[in-house]
C-alpha positions as CSV (number, residue, x, y, z in Angstrom):
1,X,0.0,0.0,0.0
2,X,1.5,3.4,-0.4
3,X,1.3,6.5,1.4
4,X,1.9,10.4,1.4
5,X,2.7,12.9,3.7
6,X,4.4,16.3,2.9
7,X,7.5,17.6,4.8
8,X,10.0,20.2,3.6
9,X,13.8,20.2,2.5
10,X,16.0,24.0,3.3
11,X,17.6,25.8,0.3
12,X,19.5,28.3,1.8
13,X,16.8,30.0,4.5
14,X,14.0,29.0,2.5
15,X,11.8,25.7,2.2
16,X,10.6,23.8,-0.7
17,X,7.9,21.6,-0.4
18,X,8.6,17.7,-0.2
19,X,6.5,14.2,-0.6
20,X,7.6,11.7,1.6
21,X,6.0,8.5,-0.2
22,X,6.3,5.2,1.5
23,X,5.3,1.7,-0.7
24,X,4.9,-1.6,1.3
25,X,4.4,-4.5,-0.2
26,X,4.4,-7.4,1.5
27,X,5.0,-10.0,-1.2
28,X,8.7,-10.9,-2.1
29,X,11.7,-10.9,0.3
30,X,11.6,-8.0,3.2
31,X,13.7,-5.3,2.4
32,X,13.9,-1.3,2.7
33,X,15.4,0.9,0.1
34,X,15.3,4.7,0.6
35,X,15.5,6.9,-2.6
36,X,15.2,10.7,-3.7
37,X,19.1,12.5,-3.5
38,X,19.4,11.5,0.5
39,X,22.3,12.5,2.7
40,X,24.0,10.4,4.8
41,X,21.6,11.6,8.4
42,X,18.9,10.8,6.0
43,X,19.6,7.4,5.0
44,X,20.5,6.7,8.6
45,X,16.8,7.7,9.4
46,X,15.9,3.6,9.0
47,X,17.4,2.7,12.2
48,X,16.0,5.3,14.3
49,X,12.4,5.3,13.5
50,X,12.4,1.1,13.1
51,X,13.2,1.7,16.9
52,X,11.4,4.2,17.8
53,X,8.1,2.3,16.2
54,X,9.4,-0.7,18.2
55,X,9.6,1.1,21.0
56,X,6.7,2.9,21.2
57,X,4.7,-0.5,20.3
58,X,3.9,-0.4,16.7
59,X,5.3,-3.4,14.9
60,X,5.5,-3.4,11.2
61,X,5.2,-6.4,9.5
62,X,7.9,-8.1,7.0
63,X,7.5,-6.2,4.1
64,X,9.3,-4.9,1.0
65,X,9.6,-1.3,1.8
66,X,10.5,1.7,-0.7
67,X,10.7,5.2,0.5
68,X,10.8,8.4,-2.2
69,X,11.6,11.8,-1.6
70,X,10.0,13.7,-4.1
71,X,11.7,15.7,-5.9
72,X,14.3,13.2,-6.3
73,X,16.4,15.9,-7.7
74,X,16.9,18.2,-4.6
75,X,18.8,17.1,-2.1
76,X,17.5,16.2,1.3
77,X,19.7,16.6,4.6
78,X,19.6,16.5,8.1
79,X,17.4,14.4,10.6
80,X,13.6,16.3,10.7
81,X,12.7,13.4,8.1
82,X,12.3,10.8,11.1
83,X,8.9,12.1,12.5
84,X,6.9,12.3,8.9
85,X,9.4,8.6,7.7
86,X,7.3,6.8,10.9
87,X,4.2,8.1,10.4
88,X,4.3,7.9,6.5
89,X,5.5,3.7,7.8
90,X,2.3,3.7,9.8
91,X,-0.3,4.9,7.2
92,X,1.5,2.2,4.1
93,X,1.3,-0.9,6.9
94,X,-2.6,0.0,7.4
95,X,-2.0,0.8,11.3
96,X,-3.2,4.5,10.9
97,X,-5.3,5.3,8.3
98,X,-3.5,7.1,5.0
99,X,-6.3,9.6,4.6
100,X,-5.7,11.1,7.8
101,X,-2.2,12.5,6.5
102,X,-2.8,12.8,3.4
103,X,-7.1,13.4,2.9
104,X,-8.0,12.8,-1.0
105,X,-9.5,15.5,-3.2
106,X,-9.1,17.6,-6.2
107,X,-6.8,20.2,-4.6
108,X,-3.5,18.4,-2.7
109,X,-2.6,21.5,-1.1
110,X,-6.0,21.4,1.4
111,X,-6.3,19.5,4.8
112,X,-3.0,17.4,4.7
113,X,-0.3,18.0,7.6
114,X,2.6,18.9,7.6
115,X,5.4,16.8,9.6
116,X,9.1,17.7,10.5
117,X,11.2,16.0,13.9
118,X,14.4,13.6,14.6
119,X,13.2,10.6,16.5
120,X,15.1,9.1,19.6
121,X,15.2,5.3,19.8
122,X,12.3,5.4,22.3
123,X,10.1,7.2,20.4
124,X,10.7,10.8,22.2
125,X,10.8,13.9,19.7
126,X,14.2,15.9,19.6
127,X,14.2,19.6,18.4
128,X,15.3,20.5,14.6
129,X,16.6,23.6,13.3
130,X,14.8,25.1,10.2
131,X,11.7,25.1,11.5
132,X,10.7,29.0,10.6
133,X,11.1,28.3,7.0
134,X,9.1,25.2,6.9
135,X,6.0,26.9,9.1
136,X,5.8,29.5,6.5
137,X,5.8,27.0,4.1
138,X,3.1,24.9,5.5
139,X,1.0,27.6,6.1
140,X,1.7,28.7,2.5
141,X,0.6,25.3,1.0
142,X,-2.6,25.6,3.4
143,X,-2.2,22.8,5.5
144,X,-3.9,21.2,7.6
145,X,-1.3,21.8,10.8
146,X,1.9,21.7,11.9
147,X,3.3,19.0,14.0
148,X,7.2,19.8,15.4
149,X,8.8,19.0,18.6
150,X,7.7,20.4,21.4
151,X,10.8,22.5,21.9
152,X,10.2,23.9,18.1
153,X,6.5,24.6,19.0
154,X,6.8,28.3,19.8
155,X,9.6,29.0,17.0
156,X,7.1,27.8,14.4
157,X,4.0,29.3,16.2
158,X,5.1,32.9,15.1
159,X,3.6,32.5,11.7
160,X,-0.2,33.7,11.5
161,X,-2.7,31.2,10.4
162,X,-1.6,28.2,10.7
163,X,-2.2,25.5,13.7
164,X,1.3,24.4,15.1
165,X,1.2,21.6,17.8
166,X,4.2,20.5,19.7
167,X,4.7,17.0,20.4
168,X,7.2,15.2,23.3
169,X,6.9,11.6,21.0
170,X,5.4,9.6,18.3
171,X,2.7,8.5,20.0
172,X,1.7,11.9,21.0
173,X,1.9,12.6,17.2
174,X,-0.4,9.5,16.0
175,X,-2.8,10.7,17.8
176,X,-3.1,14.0,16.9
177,X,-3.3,13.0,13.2
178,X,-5.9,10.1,14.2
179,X,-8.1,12.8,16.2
180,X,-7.7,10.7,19.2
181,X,-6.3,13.7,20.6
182,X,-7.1,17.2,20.0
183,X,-4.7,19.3,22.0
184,X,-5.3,23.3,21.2
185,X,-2.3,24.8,18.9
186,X,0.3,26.0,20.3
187,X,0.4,30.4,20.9
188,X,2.7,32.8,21.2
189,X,2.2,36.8,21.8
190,X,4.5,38.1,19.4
191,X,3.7,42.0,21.1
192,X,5.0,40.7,24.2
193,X,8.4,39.5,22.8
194,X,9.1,43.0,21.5
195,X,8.0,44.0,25.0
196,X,10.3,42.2,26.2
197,X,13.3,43.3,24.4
198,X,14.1,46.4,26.7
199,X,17.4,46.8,28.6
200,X,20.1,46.5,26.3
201,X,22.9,45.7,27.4
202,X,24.8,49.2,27.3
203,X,24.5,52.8,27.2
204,X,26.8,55.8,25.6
205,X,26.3,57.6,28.1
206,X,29.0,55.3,29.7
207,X,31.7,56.2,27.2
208,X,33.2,59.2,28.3
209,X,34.5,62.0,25.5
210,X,34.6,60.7,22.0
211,X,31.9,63.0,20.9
212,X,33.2,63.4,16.9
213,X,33.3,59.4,17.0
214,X,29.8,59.3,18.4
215,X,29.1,61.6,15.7
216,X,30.5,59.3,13.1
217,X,28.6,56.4,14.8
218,X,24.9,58.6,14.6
219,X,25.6,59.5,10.5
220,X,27.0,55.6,9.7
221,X,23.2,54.3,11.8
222,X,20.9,57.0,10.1
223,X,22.3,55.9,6.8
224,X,23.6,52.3,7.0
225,X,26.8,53.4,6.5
226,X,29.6,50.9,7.0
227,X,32.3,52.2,9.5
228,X,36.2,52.4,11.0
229,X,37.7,53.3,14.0
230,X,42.0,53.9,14.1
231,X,43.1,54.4,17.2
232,X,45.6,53.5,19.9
233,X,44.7,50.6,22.5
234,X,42.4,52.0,25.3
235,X,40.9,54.8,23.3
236,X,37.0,53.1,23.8
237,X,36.7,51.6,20.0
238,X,35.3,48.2,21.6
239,X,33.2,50.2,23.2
240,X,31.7,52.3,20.9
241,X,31.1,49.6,18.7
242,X,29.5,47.4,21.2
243,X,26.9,50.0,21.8
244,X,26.0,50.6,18.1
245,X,22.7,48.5,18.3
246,X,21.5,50.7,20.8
247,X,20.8,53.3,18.8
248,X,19.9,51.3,16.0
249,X,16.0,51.7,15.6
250,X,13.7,48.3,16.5
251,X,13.6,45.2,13.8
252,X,10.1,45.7,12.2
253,X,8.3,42.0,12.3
254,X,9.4,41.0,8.6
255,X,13.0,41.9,9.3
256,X,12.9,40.0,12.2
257,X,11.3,36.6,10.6
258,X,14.2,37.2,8.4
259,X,16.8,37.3,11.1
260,X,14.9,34.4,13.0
261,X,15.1,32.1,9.9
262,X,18.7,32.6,9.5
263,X,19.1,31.5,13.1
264,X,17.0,28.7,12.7
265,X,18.3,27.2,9.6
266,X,21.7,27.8,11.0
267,X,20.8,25.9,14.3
268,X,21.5,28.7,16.9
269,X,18.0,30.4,17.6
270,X,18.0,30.1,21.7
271,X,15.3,27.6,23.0
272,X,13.5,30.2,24.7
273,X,13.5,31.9,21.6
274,X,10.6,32.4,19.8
275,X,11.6,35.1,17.2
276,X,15.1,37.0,17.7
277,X,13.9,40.9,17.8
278,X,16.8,42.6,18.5
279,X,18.9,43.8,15.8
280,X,22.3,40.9,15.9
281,X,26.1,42.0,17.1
282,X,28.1,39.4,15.5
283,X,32.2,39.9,17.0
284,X,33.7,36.9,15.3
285,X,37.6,36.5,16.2
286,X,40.4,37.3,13.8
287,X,41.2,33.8,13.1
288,X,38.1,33.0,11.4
289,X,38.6,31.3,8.3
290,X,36.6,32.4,5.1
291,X,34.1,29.6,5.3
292,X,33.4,30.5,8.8
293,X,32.9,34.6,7.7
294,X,31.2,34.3,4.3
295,X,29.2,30.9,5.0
296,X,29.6,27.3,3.6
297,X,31.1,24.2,4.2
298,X,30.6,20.6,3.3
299,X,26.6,21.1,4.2
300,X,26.4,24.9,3.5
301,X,26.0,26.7,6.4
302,X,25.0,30.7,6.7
303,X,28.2,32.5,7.7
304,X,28.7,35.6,10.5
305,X,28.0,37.8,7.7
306,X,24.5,36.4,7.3
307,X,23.8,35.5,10.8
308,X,24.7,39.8,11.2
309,X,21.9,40.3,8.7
310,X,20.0,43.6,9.4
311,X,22.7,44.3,12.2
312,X,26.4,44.4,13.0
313,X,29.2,42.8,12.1
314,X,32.0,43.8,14.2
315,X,35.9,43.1,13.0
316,X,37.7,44.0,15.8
317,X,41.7,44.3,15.0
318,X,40.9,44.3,11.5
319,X,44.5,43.5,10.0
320,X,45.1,40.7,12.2
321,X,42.4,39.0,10.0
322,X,43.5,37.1,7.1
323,X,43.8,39.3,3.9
324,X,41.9,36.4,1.7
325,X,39.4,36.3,4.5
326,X,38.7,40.2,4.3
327,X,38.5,39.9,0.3
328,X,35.8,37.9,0.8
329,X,33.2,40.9,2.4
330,X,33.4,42.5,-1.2
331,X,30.0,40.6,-2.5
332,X,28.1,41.2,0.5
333,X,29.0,44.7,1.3
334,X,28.1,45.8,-2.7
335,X,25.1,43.6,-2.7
336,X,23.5,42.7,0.5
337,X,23.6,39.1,0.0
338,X,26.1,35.8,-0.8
339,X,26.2,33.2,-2.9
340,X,27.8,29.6,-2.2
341,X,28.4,27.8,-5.2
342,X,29.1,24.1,-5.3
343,X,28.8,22.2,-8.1
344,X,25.3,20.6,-7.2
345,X,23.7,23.6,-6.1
346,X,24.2,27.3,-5.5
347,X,23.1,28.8,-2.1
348,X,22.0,32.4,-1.4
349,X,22.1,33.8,2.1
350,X,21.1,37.2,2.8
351,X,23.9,39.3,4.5
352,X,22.8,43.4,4.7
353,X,24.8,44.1,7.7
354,X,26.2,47.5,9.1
355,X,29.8,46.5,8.8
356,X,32.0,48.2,12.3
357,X,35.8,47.6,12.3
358,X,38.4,48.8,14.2
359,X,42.5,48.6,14.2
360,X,45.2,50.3,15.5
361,X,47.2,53.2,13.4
362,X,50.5,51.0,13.3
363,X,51.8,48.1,14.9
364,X,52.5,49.2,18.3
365,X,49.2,51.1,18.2
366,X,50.7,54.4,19.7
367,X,51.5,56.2,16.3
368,X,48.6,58.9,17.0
369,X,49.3,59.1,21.0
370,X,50.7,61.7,22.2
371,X,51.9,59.9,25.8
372,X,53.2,57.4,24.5
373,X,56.0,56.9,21.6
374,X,55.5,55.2,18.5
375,X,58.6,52.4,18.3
376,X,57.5,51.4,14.2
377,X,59.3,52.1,11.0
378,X,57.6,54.1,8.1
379,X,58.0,50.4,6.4
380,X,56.4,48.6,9.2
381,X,53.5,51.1,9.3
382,X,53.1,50.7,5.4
383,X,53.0,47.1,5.7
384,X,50.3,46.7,8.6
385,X,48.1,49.2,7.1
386,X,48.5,47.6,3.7
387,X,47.1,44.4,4.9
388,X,43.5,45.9,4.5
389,X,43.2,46.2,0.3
390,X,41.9,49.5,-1.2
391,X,39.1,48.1,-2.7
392,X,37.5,47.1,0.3
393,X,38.6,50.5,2.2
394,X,36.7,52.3,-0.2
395,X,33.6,50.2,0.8
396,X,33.8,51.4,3.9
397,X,32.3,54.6,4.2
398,X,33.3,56.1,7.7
399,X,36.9,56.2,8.8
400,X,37.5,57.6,11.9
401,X,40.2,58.5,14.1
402,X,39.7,57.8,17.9
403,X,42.5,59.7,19.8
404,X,43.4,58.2,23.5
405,X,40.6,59.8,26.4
406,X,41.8,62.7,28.1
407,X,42.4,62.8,32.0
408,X,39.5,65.7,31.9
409,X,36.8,63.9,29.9
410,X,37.4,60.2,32.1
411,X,36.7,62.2,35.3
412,X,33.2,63.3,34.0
413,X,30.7,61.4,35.6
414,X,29.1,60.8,32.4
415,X,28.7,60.9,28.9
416,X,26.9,64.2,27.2
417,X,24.7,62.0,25.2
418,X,23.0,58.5,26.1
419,X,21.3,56.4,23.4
420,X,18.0,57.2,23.7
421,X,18.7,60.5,22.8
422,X,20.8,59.4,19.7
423,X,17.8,56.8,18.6
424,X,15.5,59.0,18.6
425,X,17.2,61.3,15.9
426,X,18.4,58.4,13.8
427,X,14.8,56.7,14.0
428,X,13.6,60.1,12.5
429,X,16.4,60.3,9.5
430,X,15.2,56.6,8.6
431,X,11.9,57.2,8.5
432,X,12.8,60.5,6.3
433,X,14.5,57.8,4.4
434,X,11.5,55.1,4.5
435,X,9.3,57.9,2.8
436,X,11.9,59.2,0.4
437,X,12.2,55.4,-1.2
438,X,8.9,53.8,-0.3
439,X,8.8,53.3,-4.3
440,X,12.1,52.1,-5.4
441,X,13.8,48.6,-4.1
442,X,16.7,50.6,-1.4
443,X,16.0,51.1,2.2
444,X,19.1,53.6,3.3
445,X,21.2,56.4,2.0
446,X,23.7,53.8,2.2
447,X,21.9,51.6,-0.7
448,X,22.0,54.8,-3.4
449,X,23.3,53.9,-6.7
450,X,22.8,54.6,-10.4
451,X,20.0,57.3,-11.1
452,X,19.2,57.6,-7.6
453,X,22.1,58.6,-6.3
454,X,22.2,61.3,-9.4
455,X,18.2,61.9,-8.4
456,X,19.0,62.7,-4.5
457,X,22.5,63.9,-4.2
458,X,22.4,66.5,-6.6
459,X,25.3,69.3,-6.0
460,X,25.4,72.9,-7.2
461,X,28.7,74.2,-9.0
462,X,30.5,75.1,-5.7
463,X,30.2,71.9,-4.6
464,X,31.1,70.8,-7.4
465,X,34.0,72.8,-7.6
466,X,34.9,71.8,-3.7
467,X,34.6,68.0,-4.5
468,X,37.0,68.5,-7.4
469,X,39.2,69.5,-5.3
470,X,39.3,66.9,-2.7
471,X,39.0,64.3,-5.1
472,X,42.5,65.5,-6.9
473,X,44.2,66.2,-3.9
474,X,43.2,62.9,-2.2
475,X,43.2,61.1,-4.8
476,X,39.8,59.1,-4.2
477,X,38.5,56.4,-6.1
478,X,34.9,56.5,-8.2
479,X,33.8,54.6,-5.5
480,X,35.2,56.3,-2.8
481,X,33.5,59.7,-4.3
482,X,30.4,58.1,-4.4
483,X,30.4,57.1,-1.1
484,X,31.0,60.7,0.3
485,X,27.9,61.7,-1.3
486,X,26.0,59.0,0.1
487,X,27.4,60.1,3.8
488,X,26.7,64.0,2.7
489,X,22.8,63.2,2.0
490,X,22.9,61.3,5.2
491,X,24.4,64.5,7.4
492,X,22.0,67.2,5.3
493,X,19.1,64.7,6.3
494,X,19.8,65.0,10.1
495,X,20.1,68.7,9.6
496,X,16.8,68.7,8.0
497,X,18.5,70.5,4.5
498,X,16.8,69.2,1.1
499,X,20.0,69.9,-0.8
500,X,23.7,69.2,-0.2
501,X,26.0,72.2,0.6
502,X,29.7,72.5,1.2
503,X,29.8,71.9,4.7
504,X,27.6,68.6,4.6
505,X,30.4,67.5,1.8
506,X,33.6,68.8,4.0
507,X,32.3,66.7,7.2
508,X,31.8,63.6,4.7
509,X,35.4,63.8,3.5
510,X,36.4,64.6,7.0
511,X,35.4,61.2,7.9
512,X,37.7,59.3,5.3
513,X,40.7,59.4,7.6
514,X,42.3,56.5,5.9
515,X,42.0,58.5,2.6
516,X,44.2,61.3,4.1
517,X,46.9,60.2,5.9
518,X,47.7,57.5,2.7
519,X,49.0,61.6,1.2
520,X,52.3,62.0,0.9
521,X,52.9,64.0,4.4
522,X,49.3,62.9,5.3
């Protein structure tokens, strides 16, 4: 007798609908073969659920037994193929009934359910990641419910109109899908988890002077500007960038599904977690190899760059990371998003984060401090600095220097301004922003390009006359020229100016640091 039941198989953060078909036939010698482009967790799927069905006392009988995963042409990975493999067993050996998975009727996509869980060998459910993706899937394809672990209930429960129910083991599950049991769908008060998000961890009001960096930090937030702090060790970089999601305004509920799915198909969304709505500070270590920044692997997995989607990535020491390593941010930082090829499949991740770096001005770090005395060459200094590529110093918009705190600012008791006061400007630049592009496909000043960036950043001839200037005597790139423009509509936004004057274009180049001292004498 065969049997259907529909499940789901993760292409990058999304999920693509798949038909778990089971044929038993109980003439001809007993046997079970498993088809449809499985991976190795897959395959091993036989064992555990012929034990947990054992073991939670449903015997099968000898039969010849042929499992399909259609399409056969996608591949299929990982272990959430267990819970939907034993019920799909249960429904071909006549000891459920098949319509209760699968009901008959012209349209396939009504009344079935949808099944995804990794089976112990005594029948108890065990928590899968990806379950975000295949919820909004299922509730996509109409189903009939949901049935996860119970410890992927509330994940999946997030998405609107659809019933998710949260089982502890298989028998649990039979009977939900025989209507022995009726247990109500799981909830969860998604207004309450934004509730819940207040008391960041962190407040500039702690970091004492540094008021052009916090400057720097308010123009790179309003506009999604990428940033760089050079300064000498002790001068609060870490800091500074540790509190940048403070200021950053709130995920709205479709940026956060998007940040949740990442986390989920990557396996690190917190138990407790129902949806992540606060905006990610990923701080990976310099020794991070390319795989590990970018994503990938043998199974593709999303990288830091991804799993910093719609917040920061944070490279502290930024030469100390390896130069093929850095190269790698180029795609992401031009397009928002990356793309593992392998030669079965190509994956794309999303990755539109707010890139934060920081390094010291030369090797010893003390180049720019006045108490204390630089002990590097003019070779050493080229070297160390040369580690970070121009290419991928132009793409970072915001270069700042952060001298060492003086004695006068550390005795303050505080800083002059905390981060609700900076939110609250930037929250009003982005929503300037918001309006400005509501019909075109950018979000952020940051994101301006092509005719828009000609549209919006439109100079008169004195600015154009300034900006010639600076451009010969610096000698910036195309790229890095456009980039001040972006960071000049960004600063005439906060100052509430509808066109962009000299000064707006003198604190933009002001902030490539990096650009000036590479002058001769700079």
């Amino acid at each position: 007798m065969i049997a259907k039941v529909s499940t789901a198989a993760l292409l990058g953060i999304e999920a693509l609908p798949v038909s778990l078909e089971v044929d038993l036939t109980r003439s001809g010698m007993p046997a079970f073969t498993l088809v449809g482009l499985a991976e190795g967790a897959v395959r091993e799927a036989k064992e555990r659920v012929l034990a947990a069905l054992k073991n939670a006392g449903h015997k099968l009988p000898p039969a010849r037994i042929t499992v399909n995963l259609a399409p056969a042409d996608l591949r299929k990975e990982g272990s959430a193929y267990d819970l939907p493999l034993a019920l799909c067993l249960l429904a071909a050996s006549e000891a459920i009934d098949p319509r209760h998975l699968a009901p008959e009727g012209p349209d396939p996509k009504v009344g079935g359910w949808f099944l995804a869980g990794e089976l112990s060998l005594d029948g108890a459910l065990k928590p899968v990641p990806g379950i975000l993706p295949l919820a909004i899937l299922a509730r996509d394809q109409g189903a009939q419910g949901l049935i996860v672990p119970g410890e992927n209930a509330a994940e999946a429960a997030v998405v609107q109109g659809l019933s998710v129910y949260g089982v502890d083991s298989l028998s649990q599950a039979v009977r939900i899908v025989t209507g022995e049991d009726q247990p109500a769908p799981a909830v969860v008060d998604v207004d309450a988890l934004w509730a819940g998000q207040a008391g960041c961890e962190g407040d500039f009001a702690e970091v004492k002077g540094q008021d052009h960096a916090k400057r720097a930090i308010e123009i790179a937030a309003a506009g999604g500007h990428n940033l760089l702090f050079v300064g000498p060790p002790g001068s609060g970089k870490t800091m500074l960038s540790q509190r940048i999601p403070t200021v950053l305004p709130p995920l709205t509920f479709d940026e956060a599904l998007e940040v949740t799915k990442i986390y989920s198909v990557a396996g690190m969304l917190p138990r407790e977690a129902a949806l992540i709505v606060r905006r990610p500070f990923r701080s990976p270590h310099h020794t991070i190899s390319d795989a590990g920044l970018i994503g990938g692997g043998v199974c593709p997995r999303p990288g830091e760059v991804s799993l910093g989607h719609r917040g920061v990535l944070f490279l502290d020491e930024l030469p100390e990371f390896k130069k093929h390593v850095l190269e790698v941010l180029r795609q992401p930082l031009e397009d928002g998003r990356v793309t593992i090829s392998r030669a079965a499949q190509a994956l794309t991740y999303p990755a539109d984060f707010m890139l934060v770096a920081a390094m010291n001005p030369c090797p010893c770090g003390y180049l720019t401090d006045d108490r204390h005395t630089c002990t590097c060459s003019p070779l050493s200094i080229l070297k160390y600095r040369s580690r970070i590529s121009g290419p991928l110093m132009d793409r970072i918009d915001l270069q700042v220097e952060v001298p060492a705190v003086p004695y006068e600012d550390l005795k303050a008791p505080r800083g002059t301004r905390d981060s609700a006061t900076m939110r609250a400007g930037i929250v009003k630049v982005r929503a300037l922003q918001a309006e400005r592009y509501k019909d075109s496909s950018i979000r952020l000043n940051a994101d301006l390009q092509g005719a828009l960036l000609e549209c919006w950043c439109k100079v008169g001839e004195g600015e154009h006359q300034f900006l010639e200037q600076a451009v010969r005597r610096l000698g910036l790139s195309a790229r890095a020229y456009t980039r001040v423009l972006r960071i000049a509509r960004t600063i005439a936004d906060m100052e509430d100016a509808e066109a962009i004057e000299i000064p707006h274009l003198a604190e933009a180049i002001n902030f490539r640091t990096m650009d000036r001292v590479n002058q001769p004498g700079g």
